[in-house]
C-alpha positions as a Markdown table, in Angstrom:
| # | Residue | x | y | z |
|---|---|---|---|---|
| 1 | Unk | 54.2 | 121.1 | 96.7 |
| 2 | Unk | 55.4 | 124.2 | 98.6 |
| 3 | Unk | 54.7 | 121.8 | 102.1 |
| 4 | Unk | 56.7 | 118.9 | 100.5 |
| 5 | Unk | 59.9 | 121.1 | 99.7 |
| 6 | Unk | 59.4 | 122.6 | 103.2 |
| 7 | Unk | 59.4 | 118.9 | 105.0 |
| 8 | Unk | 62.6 | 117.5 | 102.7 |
| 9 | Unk | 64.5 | 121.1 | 103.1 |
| 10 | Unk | 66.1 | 120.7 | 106.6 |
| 11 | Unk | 66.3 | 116.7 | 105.8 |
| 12 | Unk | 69.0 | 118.1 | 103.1 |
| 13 | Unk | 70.4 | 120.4 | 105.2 |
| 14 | Unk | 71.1 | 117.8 | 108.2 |
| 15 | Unk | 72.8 | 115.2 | 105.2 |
| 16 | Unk | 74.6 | 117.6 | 104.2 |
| 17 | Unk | 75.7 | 118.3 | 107.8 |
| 18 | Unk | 76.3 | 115.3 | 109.0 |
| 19 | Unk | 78.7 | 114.1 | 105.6 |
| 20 | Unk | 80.4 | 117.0 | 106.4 |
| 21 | Unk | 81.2 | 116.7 | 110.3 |
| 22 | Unk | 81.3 | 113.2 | 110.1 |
| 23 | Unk | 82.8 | 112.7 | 106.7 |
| 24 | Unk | 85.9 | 115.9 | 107.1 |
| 25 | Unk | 86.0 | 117.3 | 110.2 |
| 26 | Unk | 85.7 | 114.1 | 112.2 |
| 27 | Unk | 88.6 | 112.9 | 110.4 |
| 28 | Unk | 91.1 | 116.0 | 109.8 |
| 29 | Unk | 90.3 | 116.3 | 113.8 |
| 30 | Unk | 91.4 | 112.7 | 114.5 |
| 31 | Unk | 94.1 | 112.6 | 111.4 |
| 32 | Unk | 95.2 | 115.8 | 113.5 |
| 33 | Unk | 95.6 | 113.8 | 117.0 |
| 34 | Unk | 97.5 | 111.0 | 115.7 |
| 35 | Unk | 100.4 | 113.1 | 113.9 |
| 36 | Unk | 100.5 | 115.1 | 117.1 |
| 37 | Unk | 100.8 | 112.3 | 119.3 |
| 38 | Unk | 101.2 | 109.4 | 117.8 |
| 39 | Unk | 103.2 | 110.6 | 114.6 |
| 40 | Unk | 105.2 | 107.4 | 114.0 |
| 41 | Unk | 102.0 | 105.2 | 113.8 |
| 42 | Unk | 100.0 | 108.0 | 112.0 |
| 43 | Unk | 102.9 | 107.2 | 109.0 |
| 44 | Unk | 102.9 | 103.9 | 108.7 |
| 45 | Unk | 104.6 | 102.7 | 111.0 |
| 46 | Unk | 107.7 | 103.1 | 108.8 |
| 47 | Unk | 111.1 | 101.7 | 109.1 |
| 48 | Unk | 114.0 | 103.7 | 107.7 |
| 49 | Unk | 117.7 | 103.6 | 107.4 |
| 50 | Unk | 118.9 | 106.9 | 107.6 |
| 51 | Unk | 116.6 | 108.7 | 104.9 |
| 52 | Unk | 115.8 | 105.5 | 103.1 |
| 53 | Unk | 112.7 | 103.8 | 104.1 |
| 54 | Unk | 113.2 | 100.1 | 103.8 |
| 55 | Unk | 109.8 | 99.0 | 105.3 |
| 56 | Unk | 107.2 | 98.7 | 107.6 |
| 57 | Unk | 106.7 | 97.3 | 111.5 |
| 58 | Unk | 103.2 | 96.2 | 110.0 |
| 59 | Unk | 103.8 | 94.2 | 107.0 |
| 60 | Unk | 106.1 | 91.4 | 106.1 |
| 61 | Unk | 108.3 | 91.3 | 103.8 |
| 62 | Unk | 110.1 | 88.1 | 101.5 |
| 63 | Unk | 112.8 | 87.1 | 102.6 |
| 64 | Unk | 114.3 | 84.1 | 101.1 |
| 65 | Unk | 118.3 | 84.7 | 101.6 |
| 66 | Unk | 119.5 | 81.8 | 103.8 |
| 67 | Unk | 121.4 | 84.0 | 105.9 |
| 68 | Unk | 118.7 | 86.1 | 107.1 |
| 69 | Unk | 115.4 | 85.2 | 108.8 |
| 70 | Unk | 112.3 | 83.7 | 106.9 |
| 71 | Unk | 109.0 | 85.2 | 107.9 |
| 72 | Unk | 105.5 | 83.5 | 107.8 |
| 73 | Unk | 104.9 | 82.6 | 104.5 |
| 74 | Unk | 102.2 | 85.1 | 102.7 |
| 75 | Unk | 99.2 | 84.3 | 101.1 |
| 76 | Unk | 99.1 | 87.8 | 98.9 |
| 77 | Unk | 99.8 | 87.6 | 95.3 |
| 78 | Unk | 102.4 | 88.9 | 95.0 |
| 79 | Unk | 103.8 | 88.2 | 98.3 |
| 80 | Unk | 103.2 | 90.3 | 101.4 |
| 81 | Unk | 100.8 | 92.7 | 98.9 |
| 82 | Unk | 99.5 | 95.7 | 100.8 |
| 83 | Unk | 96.8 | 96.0 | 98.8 |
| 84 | Unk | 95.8 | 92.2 | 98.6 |
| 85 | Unk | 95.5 | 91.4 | 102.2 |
| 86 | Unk | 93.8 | 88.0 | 102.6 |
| 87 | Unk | 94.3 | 84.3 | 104.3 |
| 88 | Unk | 95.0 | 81.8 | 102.2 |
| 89 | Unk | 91.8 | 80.1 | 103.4 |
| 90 | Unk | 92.9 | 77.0 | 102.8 |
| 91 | Unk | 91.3 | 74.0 | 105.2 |
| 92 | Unk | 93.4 | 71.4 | 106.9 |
| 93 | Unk | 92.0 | 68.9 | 104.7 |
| 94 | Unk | 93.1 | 70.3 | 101.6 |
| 95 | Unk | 96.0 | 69.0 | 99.7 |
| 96 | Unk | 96.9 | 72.3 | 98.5 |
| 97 | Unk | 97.6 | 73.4 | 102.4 |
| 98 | Unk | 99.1 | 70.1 | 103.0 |
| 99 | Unk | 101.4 | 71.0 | 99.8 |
| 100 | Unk | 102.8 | 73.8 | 100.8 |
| 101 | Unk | 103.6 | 73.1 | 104.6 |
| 102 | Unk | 105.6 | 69.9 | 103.0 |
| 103 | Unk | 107.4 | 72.3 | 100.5 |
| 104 | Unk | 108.3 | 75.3 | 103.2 |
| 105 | Unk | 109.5 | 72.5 | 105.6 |
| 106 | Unk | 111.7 | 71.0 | 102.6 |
| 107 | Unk | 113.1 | 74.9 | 102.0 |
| 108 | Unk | 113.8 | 74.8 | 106.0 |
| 109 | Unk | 115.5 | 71.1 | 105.9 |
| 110 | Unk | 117.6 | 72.3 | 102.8 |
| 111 | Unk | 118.7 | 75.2 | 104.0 |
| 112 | Unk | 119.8 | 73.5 | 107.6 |
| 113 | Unk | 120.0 | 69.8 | 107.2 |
| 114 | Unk | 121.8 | 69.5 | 110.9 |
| 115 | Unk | 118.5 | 71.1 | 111.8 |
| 116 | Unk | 116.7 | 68.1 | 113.9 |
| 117 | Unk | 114.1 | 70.4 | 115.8 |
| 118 | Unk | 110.2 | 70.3 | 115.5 |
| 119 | Unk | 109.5 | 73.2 | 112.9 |
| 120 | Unk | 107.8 | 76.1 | 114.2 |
| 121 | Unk | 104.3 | 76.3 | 112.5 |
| 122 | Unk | 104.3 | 80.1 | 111.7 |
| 123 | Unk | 107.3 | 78.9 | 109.6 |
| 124 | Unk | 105.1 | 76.2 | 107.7 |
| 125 | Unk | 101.9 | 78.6 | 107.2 |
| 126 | Unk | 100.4 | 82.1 | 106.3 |
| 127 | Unk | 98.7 | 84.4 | 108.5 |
| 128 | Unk | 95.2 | 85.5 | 108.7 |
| 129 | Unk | 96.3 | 88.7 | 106.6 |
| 130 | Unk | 98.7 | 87.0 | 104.4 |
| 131 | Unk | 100.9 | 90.3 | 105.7 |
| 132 | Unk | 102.1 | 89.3 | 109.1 |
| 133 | Unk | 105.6 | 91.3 | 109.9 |
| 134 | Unk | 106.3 | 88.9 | 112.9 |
| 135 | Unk | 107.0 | 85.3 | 113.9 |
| 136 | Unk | 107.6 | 83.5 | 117.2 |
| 137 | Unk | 110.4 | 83.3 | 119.5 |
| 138 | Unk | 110.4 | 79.6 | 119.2 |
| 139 | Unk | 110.9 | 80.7 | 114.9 |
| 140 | Unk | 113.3 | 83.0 | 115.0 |
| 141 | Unk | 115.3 | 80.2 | 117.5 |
| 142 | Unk | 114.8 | 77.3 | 114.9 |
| 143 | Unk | 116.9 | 79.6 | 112.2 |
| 144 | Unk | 119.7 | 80.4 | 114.5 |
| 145 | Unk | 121.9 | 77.4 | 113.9 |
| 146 | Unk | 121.7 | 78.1 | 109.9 |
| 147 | Unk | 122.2 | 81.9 | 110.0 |
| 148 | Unk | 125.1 | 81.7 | 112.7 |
| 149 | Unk | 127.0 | 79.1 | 110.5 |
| 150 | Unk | 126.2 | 80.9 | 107.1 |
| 151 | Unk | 127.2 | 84.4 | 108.7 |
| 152 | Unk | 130.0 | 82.8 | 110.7 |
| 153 | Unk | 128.8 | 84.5 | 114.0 |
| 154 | Unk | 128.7 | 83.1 | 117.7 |
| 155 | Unk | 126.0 | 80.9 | 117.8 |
| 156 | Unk | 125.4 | 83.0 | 121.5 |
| 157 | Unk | 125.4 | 86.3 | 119.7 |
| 158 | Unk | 123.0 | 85.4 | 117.6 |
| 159 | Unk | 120.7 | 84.2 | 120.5 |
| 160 | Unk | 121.4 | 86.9 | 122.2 |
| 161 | Unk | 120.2 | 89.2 | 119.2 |
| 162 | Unk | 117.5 | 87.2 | 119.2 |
| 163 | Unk | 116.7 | 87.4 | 123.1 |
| 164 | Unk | 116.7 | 91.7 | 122.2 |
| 165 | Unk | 113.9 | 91.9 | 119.9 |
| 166 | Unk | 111.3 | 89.8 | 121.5 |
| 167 | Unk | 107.9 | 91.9 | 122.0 |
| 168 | Unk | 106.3 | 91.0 | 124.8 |
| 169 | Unk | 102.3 | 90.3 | 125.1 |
| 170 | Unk | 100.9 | 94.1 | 125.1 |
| 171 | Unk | 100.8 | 95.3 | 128.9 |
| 172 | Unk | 101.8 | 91.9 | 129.7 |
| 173 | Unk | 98.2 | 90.5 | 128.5 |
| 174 | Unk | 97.4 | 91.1 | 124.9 |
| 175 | Unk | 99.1 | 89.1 | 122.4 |
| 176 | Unk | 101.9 | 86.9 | 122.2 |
| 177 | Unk | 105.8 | 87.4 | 122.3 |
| 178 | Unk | 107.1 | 88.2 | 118.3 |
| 179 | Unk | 109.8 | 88.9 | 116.8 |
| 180 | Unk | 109.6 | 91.7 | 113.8 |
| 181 | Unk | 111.4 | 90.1 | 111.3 |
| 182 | Unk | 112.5 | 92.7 | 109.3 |
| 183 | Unk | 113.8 | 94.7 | 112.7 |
| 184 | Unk | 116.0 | 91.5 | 113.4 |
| 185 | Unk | 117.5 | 91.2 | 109.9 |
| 186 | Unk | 118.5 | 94.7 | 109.7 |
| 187 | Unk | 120.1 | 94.4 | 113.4 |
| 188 | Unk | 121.6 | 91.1 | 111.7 |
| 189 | Unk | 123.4 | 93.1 | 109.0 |
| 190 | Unk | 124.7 | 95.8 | 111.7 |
| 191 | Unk | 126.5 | 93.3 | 113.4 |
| 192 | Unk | 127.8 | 90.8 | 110.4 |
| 193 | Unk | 127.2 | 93.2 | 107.2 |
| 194 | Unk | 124.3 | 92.5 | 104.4 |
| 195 | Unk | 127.3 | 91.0 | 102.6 |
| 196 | Unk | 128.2 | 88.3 | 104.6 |
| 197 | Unk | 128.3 | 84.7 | 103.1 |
């Protein structure tokens, strides 16, 4: 017995090691980094005005005003949930998928009936997460015509605005240009007001 204790003893004592270094000091240590360094992205990622924080640069949020952007559409329940990140993993076949593109693009038509161009597909469907915070250039240019009239703003300021708060890929490579939709509605409401009919 004696030699079976003495085998398992330092089996304990390198667990217990190991779920300490790896499972506390490993991450105080790189918890430590991140809000030296990288403090904004160690938080969230968070979006404030003034002391208020009013959202996140890594999850959507709903949006259904038509005088500010529309996002992608999220699959979460409810929308853009944090804590229910998932695709709606839906197929192209199915009706339900084929249901909801039809109904998004009848919000768009409604909202901008001039509005002849091809829809944007991040417009029609949900992301992988159900929580994306970003949409195309080519998206954010479809809503222009309908925000500028309903805001009564410069069709060229608003393309200009626009122009401003495209993201490139990452390091030119990574990615593709996005807008952060709720960046460019609060920019939106700078220049025109939130109140603005």
């Amino acid at each position: 017995m004696a030699a079976f204790w003495n085998s398992l003893k330092p089996a304990i004592v390198l667990l217990v090691a190991f779920i300490f270094l790896g499972g506390v000091l490993y991450p105080m240590a790189v918890s430590g980094v991140s809000r030296v360094f990288f403090r904004d992205k160690a938080d969230g990622s968070l979006i404030r005005l003034g002391t208020t924080v009013v959202g996140s640069r890594l999850i959507g949020q709903e949006f259904d005003d038509p005088k500010y952007f529309w996002g992608r559409l999220s699959a979460t329940s409810p929308p853009y949930n944090g804590g229910a990140s998932s695709g709606s993993n839906l197929g192209p076949t199915n009706p339900a998928l084929t249901d909801e593109v039809r109904g998004r693009i009848k919000a768009l038509k409604d909202a901008d009936p001039a509005n002849r161009a091809p829809v944007p597909v991040d417009l029609v469907t949900s992301s992988g997460s159900g929580l994306d915070p970003d949409i195309s250039p080519a998206a954010a240019f479809y809503q222009e015509g309908r925000i500028a009239r309903l805001r009564s703003l410069p069709r060229s300021a608003l393309h200009a605005l626009i122009l401003r708060h495209v993201e490139r890929p990452q390091g030119g490579l990574f990615g593709e240009p996005r807008v952060n939709v709720l960046e460019l509605n609060l920019a939106l409401d700078r220049i025109s007001g939130p109140s603005a009919k």
